[in-house]
C-alpha positions as CSV (number, residue, x, y, z in Angstrom):
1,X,35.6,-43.3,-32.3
2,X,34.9,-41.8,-28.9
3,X,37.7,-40.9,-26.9
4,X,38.4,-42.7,-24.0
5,X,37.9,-41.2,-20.6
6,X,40.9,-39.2,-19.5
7,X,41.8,-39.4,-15.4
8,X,41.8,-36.3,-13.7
9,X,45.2,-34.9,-12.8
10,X,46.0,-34.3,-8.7
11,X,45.1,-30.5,-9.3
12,X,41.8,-31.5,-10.3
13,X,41.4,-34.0,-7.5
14,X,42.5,-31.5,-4.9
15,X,40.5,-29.0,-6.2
16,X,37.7,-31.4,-6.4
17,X,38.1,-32.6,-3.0
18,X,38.1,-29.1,-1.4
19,X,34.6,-28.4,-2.9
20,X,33.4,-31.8,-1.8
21,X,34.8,-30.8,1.6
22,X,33.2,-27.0,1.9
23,X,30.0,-28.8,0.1
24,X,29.5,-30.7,3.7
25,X,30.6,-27.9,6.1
26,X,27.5,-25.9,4.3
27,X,25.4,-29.1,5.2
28,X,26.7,-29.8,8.6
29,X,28.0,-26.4,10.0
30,X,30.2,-26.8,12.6
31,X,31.1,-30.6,11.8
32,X,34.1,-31.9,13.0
33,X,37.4,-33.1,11.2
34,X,36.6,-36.6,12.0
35,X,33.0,-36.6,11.0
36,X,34.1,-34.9,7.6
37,X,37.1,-38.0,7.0
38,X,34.1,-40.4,7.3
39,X,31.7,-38.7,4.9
40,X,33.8,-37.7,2.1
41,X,36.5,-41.4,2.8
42,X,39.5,-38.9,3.3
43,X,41.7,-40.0,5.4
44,X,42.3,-37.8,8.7
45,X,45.8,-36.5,6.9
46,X,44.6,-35.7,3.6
47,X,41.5,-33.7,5.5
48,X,43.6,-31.9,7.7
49,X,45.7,-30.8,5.5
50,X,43.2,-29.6,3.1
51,X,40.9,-28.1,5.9
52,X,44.1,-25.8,6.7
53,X,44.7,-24.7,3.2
54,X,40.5,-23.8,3.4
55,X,41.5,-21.9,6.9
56,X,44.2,-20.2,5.4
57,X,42.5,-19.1,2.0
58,X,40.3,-17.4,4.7
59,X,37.1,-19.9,3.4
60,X,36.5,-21.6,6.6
61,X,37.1,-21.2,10.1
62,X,37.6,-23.4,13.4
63,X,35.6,-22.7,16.6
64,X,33.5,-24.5,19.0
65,X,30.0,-24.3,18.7
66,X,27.9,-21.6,20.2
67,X,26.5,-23.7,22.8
68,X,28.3,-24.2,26.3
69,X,31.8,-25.8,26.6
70,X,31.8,-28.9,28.2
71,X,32.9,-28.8,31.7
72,X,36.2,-31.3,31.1
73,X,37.9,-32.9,28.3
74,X,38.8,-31.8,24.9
75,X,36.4,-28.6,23.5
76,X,34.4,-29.8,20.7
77,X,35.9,-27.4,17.9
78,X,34.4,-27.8,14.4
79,X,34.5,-26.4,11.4
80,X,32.2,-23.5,9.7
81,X,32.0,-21.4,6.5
82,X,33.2,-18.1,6.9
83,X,30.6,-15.0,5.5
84,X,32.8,-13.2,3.8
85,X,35.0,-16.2,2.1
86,X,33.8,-15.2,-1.1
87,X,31.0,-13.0,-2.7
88,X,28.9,-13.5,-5.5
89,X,27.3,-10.7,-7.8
90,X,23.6,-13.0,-9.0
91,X,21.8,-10.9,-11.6
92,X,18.6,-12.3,-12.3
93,X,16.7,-10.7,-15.9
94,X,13.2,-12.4,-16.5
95,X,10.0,-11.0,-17.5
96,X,9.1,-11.4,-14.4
97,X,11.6,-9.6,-12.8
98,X,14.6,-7.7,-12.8
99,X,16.5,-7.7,-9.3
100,X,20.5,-8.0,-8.1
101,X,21.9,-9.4,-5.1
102,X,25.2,-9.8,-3.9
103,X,26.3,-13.0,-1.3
104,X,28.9,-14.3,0.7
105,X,29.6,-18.1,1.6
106,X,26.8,-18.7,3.4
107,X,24.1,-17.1,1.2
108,X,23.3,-14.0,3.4
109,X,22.9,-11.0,0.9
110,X,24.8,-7.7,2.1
111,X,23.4,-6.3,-1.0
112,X,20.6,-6.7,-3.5
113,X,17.8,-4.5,-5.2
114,X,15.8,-4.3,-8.7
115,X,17.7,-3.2,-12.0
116,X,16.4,0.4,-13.2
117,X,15.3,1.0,-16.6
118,X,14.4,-2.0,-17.7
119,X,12.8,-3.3,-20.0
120,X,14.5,-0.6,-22.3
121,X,18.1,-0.3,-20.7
122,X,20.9,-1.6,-22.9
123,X,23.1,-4.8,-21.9
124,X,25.9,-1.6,-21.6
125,X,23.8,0.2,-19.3
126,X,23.2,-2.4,-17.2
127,X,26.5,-3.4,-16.8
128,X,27.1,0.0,-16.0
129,X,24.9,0.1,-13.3
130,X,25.8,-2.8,-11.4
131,X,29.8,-2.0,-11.5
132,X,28.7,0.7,-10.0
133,X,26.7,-1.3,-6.9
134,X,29.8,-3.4,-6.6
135,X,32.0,-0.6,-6.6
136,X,29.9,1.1,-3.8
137,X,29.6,-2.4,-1.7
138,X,33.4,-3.0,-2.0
139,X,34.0,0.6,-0.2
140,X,31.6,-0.9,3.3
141,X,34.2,-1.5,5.8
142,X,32.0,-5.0,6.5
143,X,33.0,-6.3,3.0
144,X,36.3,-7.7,2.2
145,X,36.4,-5.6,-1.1
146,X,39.2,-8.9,-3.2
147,X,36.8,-11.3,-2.0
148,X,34.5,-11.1,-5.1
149,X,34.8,-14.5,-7.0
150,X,32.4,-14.0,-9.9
151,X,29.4,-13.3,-11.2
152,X,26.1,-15.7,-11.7
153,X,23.5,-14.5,-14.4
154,X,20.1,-16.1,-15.1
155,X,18.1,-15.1,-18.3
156,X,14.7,-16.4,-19.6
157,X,14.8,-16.6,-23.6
158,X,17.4,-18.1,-25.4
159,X,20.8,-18.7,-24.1
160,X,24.6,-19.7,-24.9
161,X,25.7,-20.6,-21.9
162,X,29.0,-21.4,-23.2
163,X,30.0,-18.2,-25.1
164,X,27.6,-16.6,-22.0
165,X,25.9,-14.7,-24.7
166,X,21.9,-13.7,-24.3
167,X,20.8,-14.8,-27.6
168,X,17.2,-13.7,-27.4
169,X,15.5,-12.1,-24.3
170,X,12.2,-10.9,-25.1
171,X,11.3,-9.9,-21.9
172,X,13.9,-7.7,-21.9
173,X,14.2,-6.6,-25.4
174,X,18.0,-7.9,-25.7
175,X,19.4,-9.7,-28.8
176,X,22.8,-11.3,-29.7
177,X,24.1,-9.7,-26.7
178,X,28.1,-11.0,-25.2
179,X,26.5,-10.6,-21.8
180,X,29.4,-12.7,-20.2
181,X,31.9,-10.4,-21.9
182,X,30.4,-7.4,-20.9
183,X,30.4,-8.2,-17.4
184,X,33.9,-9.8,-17.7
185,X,35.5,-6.7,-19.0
186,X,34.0,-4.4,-16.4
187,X,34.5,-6.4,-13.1
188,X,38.1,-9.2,-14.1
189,X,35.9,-11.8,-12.8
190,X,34.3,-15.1,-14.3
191,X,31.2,-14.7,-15.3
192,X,28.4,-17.7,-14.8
193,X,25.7,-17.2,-17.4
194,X,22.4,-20.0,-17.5
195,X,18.8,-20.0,-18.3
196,X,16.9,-19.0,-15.9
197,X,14.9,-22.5,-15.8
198,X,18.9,-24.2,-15.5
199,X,19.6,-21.8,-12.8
200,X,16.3,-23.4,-11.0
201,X,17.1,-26.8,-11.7
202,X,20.2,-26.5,-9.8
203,X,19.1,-24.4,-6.8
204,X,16.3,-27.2,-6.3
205,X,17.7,-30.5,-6.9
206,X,21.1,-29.5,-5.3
207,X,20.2,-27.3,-2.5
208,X,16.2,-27.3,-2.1
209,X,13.3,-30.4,-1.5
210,X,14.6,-32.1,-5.1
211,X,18.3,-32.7,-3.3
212,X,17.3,-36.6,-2.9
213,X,17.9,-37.8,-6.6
214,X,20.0,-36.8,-9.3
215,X,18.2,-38.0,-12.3
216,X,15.4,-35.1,-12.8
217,X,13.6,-33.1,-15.0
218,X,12.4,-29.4,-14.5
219,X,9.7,-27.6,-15.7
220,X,9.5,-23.6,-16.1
221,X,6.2,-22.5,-16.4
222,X,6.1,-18.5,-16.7
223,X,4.8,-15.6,-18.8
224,X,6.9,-18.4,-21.2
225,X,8.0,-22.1,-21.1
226,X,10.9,-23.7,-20.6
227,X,12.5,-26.8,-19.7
228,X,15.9,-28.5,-18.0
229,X,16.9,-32.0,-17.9
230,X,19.3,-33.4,-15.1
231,X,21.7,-36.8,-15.5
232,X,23.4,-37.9,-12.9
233,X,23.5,-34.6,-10.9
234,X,24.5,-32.8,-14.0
235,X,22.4,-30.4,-16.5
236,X,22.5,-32.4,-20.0
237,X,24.1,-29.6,-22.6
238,X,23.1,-29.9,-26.1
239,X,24.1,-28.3,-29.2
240,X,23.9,-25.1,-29.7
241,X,22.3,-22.4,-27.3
242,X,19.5,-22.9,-25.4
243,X,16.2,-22.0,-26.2
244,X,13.0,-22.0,-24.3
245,X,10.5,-24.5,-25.9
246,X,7.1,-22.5,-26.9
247,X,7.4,-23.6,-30.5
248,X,6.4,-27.4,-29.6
249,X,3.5,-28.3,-31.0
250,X,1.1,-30.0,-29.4
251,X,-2.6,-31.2,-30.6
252,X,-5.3,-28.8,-30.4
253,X,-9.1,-28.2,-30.9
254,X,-10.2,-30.5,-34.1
255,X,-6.9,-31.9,-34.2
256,X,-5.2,-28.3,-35.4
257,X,-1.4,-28.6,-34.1
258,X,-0.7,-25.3,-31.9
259,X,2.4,-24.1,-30.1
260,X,2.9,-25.4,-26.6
261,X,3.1,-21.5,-26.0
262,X,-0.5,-20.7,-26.9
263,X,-2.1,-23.2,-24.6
264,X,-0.2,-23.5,-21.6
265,X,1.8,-20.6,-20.9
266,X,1.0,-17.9,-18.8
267,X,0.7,-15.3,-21.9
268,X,-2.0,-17.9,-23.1
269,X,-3.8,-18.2,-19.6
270,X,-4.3,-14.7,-19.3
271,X,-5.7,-14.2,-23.2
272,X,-8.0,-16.9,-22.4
273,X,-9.0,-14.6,-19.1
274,X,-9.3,-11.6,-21.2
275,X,-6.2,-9.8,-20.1
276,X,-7.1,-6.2,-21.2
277,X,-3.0,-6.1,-22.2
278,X,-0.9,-6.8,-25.1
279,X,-0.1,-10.4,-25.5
280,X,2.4,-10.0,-28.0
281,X,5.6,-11.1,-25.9
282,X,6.9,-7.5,-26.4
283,X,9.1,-6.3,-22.9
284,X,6.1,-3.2,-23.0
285,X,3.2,-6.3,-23.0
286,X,5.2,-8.0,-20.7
287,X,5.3,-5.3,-18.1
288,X,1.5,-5.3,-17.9
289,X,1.3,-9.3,-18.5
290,X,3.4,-9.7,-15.0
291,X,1.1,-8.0,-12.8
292,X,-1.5,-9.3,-14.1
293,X,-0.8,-12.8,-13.5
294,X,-0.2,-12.9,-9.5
295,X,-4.3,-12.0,-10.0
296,X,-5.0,-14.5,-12.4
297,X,-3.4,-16.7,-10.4
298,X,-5.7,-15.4,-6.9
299,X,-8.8,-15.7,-9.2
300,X,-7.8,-19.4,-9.6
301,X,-6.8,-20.9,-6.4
302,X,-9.7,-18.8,-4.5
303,X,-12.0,-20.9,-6.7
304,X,-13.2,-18.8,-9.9
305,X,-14.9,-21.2,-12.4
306,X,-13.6,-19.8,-15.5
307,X,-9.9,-19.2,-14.0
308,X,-10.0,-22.7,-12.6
309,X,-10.9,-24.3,-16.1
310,X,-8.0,-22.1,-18.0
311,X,-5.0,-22.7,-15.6
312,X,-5.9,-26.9,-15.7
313,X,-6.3,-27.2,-19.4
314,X,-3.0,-25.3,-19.2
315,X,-1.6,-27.3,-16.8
316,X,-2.9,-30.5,-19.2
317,X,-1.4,-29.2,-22.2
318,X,1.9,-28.8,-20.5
319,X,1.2,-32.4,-19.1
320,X,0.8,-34.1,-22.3
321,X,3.8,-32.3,-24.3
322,X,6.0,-33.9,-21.8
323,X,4.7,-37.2,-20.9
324,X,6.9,-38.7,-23.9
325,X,10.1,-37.3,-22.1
326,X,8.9,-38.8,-19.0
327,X,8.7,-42.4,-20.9
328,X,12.0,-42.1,-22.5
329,X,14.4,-40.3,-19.7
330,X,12.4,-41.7,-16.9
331,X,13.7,-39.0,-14.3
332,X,13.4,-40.0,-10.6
333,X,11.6,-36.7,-10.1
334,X,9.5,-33.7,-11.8
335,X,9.9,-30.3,-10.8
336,X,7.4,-27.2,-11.6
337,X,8.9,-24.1,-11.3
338,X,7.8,-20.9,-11.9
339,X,4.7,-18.4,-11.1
340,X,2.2,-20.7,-12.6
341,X,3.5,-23.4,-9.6
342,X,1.7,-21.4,-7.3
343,X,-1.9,-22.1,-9.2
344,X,-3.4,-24.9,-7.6
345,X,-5.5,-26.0,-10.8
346,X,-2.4,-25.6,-12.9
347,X,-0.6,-28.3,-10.7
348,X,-3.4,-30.5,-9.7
349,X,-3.8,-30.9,-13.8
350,X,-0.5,-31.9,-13.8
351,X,-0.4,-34.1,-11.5
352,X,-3.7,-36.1,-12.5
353,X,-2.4,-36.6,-16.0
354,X,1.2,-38.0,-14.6
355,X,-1.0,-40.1,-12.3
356,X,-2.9,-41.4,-15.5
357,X,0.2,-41.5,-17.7
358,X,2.2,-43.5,-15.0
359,X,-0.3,-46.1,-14.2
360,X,-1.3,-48.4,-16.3
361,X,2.2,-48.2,-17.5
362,X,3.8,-49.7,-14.8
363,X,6.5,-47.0,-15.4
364,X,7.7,-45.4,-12.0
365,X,6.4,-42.7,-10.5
366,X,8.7,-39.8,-10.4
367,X,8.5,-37.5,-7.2
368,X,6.6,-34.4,-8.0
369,X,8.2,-31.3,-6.1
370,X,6.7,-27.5,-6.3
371,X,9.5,-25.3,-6.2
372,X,9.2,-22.4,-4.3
373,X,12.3,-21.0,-5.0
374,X,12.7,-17.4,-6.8
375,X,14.6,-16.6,-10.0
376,X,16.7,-14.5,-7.5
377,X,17.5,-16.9,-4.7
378,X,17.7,-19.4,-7.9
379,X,20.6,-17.4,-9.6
380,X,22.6,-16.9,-5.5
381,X,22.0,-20.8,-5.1
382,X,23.8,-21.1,-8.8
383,X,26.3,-18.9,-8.1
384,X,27.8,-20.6,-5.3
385,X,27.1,-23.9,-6.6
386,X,29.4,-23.0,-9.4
387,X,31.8,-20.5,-7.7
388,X,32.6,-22.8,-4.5
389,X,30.4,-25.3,-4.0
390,X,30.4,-27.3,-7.3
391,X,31.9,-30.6,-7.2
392,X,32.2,-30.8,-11.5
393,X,31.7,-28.0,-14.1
394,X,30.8,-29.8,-17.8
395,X,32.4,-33.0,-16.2
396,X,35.9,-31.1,-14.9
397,X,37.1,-30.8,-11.7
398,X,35.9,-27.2,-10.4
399,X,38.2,-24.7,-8.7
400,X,36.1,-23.3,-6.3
401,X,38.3,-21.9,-3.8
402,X,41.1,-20.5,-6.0
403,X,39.1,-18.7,-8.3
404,X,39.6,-16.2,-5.5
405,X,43.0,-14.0,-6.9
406,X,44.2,-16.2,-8.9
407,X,41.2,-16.2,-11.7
408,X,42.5,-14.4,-15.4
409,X,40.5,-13.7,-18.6
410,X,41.6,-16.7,-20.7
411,X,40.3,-19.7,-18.2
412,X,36.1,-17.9,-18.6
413,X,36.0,-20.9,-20.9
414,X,36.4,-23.4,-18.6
415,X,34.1,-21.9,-16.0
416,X,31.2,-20.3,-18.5
């Protein structure tokens, strides 16, 4: 029989309450203590007491606005994220690319750059290299150097989230790697490991255009393909690791079954074009395969007949192999991400067979949004959300402010 729901202790409500709380000073900077009582239903008490715990754990700050005082009565003081509350070292390894960043509170980066050596570079190495970046960062007088709460990592291939392992990452060459461990054993912080097309879905639909609903289903459409589902405001979590989704098969030419992979991907768009490359998915292919498809992608939306006819019978392809989901989830909206989401044929194709699917259905139409947001700003976005911002991790209460110094190596679990 299913257990019944347990009730979440007082630390888990405070802790849960102090996210929800830094969630709308992010939203409204420089909102007032009685504005936040009304949108979050504390009362004036409870919120002043936990805005001064926030003050004093040197995550927010009270000031007035920059505008001009007003000439009499009480100065209208609010309440603001402070930069340097916490940091966040976001690590984002896709064939596409292979670039670092490290934030504060607010999402400025005071560091980020591309990874060397890869592909080719071990999991070791790279670890190597970016204690050494942190290391270097924590020295700048600017950075408060015990202010780093974790670290956010976003693959594309196959990934445990939970163990934080990188099963398979072919754009990298990586397999059966303990990436979270790694990391975890270098820098004593909790590591935050997702798919790279996870680590979109919740930079979109909590922070970007797709913010509006919380039922929602994401596309990925790269050199590879891949896919996240959202219920509720929270990524479903199967069993198992995750693992991108080029081995669906879909209908082909003559009614031949071939791998989603072979028709819509981007390695299939640019075989199709004539790519002079490997198309093997090797990392060495793949080094060739991402440069080549930002002018694939230029031959397509400039007009190019034969361009414009490969990128939508991708785009269809894709279409079709989810049009079932769509029936069965029915998510309030569709996100493309990805390169591929900046060919116009690619998501016009999509589009028009949603439109056709939709219609004589009478099922609703879900919003379609275009993300436009990188794998990089993806995997900051993430690392916040889970860090500070994140109101539930795998339906607990989060701890986003005292991760900060009080974080040891047996709670990873909990948080990865």
């Amino acid at each position: 029989m299913p257990s019944a729901p347990v009730s979440p202790n007082s630390q888990q409500i405070r802790h849960l309450n102090r996210s929800r709380i830094l969630s709308e000073i992010r939203r409204l900077p420089g909102v007032s203590r009685s504005q936040l009582a009304k949108r979050t239903g504390l009362t004036e008490a409870s919120l002043s007491r936990i805005a001064r715990d926030l003050i004093a754990d040197g995550l927010v700050m009270e000031m007035e606005p920059p505008a001009a005082r007003p000439a009499r009565g009480r100065p209208n003081v609010g309440l603001w994220l402070r930069d340097d509350g916490v940091y966040v070292l976001c690590v984002a390894l896709t064939a596409y690319e292979h670039k670092f960043s490290v934030v504060g509170s607010t999402g400025q980066r005071v560091l980020e750059g591309s990874i060397p050596g890869l592909p080719g570079a071990t999991a070791d190495e790279v670890v190597a290299y970016l204690s050494q970046q942190v290391e270097a960062v924590q020295k700048r007088p600017d950075v408060k150097a015990d202010r780093l709460g974790g670290v956010a990592v976003s693959i594309s291939g196959d990934v445990d989230a939970r163990r934080r392992s990188a099963v398979s990452v072919p754009g990298i060459g990586w397999h059966d790697r303990p990436l979270g461990a790694l990391v975890e054993d270098a820098l004593r912080v909790p590591v935050r490991l997702q798919s790279v097309s996870n680590a979109l879905h919740i930079a979109e639909a909590r922070y970007g255009e797709g913010r509006i609903t919380p039922h929602s289903l994401l596309l990925h459409a790269g050199l590879g393909i891949s896919a996240s589902l959202m219920s509720n405001g929270l990524l479903t979590v199967g069993a198992g690791h995750e693992s991108g989704i080029e081995g669906i098969l879909v209908g082909g030419a003559g009614g031949t079954p071939s791998r989603l992979t072979d028709v819509a991907s981007g390695r299939a768009i640019l075989r199709r074009l004539g790519h002079p490359g490997g198309i093997d998915g090797s990392p060495t292919a793949d080094v060739g395969l991402h440069l080549g498809l930002p002018h694939a992608i230029r031959q397509a939306n400039a007009g190019d007949p034969n361009a414009v006819a490969v990128f939508a019978e991708a785009g269809h392809q894709l279409a079709r192999c989810f049009l079932s989901v769509v029936a069965l989830v029915h998510p309030e909206q569709i996100i493309l991400a990805g390169p591929l989401a900046a060919a116009r044929p690619f998501v016009e194709a999509i589009q028009r067979a949603l439109e056709a699917f939709t219609g004589p259905s009478q099922l609703p139409v879900p919003a379609f949004i275009v993300s436009r947001i990188s794998y990089l700003r993806a995997t900051e976005l993430m690392g916040l959300d889970a860090f500070l911002f994140a109101q539930t991790v795998d339906g607990r209460a989060s701890r986003p402010a005292a991760g900060i110094g009080e974080w040891s190596g047996e709670e990873a679990g909990a948080l990865g």
